[in-house]
N, C-alpha and C positions, 0 to 999 in steps of 0.2 A: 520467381520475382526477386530482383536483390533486392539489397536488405534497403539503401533510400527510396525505394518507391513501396517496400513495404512500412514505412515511417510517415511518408507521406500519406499514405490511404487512414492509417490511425487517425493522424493528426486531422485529416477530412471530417471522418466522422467525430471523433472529439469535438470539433469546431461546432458539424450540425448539432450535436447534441446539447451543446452551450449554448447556441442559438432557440432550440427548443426550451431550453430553463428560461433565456432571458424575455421570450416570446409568451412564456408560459401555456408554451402547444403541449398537450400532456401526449398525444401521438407521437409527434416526436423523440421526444425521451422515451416513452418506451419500446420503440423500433430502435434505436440506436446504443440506451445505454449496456443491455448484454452481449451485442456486437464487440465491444470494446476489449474485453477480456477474451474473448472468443480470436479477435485478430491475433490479439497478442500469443496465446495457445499455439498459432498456423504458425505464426512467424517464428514462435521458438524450436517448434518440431520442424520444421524444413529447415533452418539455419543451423541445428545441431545433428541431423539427422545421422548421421554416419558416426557420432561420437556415443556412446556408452557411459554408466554409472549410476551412484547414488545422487550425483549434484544435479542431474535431468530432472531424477523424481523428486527431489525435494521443490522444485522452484515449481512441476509442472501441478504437482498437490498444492503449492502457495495459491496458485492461479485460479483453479479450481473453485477452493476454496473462497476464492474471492468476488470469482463470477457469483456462485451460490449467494452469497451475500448481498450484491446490488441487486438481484434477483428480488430480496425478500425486503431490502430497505426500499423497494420502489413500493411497496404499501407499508409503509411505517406509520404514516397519516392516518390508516385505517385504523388500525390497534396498536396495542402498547406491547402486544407478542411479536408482530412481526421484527419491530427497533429491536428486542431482546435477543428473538432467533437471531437475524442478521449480526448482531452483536457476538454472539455465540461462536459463528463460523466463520466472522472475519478473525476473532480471536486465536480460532485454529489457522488460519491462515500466515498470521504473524508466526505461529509456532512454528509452521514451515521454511516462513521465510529464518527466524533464528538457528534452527537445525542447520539451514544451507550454508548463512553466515559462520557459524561456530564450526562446520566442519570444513572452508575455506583456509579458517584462520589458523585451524589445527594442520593443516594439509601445507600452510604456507609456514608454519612454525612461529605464529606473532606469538610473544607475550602479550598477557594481560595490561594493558594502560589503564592504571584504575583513576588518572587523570583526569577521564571522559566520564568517571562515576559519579562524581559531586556534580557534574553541569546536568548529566540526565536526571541525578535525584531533586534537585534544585528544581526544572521544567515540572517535574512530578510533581513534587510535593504546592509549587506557586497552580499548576493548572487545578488541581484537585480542589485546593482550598478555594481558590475563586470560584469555581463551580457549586462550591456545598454552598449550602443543602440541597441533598438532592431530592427529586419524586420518592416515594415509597417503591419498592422494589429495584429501585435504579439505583441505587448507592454502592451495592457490594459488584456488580456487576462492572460498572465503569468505573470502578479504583482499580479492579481486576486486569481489567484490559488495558487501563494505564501504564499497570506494572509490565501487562506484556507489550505491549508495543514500546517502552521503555527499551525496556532489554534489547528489543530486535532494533533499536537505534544504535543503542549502546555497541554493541558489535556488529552494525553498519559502519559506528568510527572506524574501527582497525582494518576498513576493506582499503581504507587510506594506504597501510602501510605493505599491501600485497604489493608484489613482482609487477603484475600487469596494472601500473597506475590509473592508465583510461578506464579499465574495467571497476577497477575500487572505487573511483572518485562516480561515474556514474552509480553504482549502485550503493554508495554514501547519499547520495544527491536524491536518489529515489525514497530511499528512507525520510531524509530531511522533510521532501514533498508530503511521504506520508503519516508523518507526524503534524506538518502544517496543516494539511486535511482535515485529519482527525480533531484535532486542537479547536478549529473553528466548528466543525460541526456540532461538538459539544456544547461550544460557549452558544451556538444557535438554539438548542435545543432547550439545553438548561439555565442559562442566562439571559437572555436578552436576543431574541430575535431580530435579525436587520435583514432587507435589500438581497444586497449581491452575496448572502453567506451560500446561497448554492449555485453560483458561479464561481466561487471561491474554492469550494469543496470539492468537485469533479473536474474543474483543472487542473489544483495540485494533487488530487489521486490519480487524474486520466495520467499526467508528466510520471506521477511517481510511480505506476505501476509498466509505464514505457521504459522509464531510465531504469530500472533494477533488472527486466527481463534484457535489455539490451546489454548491460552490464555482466548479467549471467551467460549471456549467448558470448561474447568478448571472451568471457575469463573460460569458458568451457571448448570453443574452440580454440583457445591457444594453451591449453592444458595439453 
């Protein structure tokens, strides 16, 4: 299948799946939303298939990991373990995706811009404080993953300054998404509940887990 009609079919089910949030069909979402990660998997393994290395398994482990995760936050409502697993293994997931980043950037020869440092620690340190206080047991956990998903922004910047521009700005752009995600999800959780915060949240993770593996597929085939 090439690669726009494998975009297309994401984008489909993305769609029904948004329509199940906004319908509040709980069938729906859970037939479609581990489809999602699952496409993305097909579509990176047949589009890279004939290339080799470490940058496959680092993104193919990000993925993985991430499916696990929607997995366990589709009962988060249930308990306050499943939010924390899920938390847990999206956490390693960002670690994957940092590895991939960091070892791009080494591969492409960026220095460090620690220009990009003050605006991520700034995002950090304003979403944190708005947040607190947190629940009891949630406090160390969600500073934790701040810090990581932080970082895996942070050196999402410098995919800006790789060789292959299409490929950096997409997988810059995935990041942004999934920081935008994350951002809201929290403020739903732990501040103030609204509306469209999970129309909000599965769009920009559905785009941002599309734009970084299509970003990775770009920069890994023209390696």
């Amino acid at each position: 299948m090439k690669r726009d009609r494998w975009i297309i079919l994401y984008l489909a089910i993305l769609a029904v799946h948004l329509a199940g949030i906004f319908l509040n069909d709980e069938l729906i979402q859970v037939l479609t939303k581990p489809l999602l990660v699952i496409l993305l998997v097909l579509y990176f393994l047949l589009r890279t298939k004939v290339w080799k290395g470490q940058l496959k398994n680092w993104v193919l482990a990000a993925l993985f990991f991430s499916w696990a995760g929607d997995i366990l936050l589709m009962f988060q409502e249930k308990s306050e373990l499943f939010f924390l697993s899920g938390l847990a293994v999206f956490l390693a997931a960002q670690l994957f995706y940092i590895v991939f980043f960091h070892n791009i950037r080494i591969r492409e020869r960026i220095k460090g811009y620690w220009i990009f440092l003050p605006v991520v620690m700034i995002y950090y340190i304003a979403l944190i404080t708005f947040l607190s206080p947190f629940p009891r047991k949630m406090g160390l956990p969600v500073r934790v993953y701040g810090i990581v998903i932080s970082i895996m922004f942070l050196l999402a910047l410098h995919m800006l300054f790789i060789k292959n521009k299409i490929a950096g700005r997409l997988m810059m752009a995935g990041a942004l998404l999934f920081i935008i995600s994350d951002s809201v999800l929290a403020i739903n959780r732990f501040y103030n509940q609204f509306e469209p915060a999970g129309l909000i949240v599965m769009l920009t993770y559905g785009l941002a887990q599309l734009l970084i593996t299509d970003g990775a597929i770009n920069y890994i085939r023209k390696e």
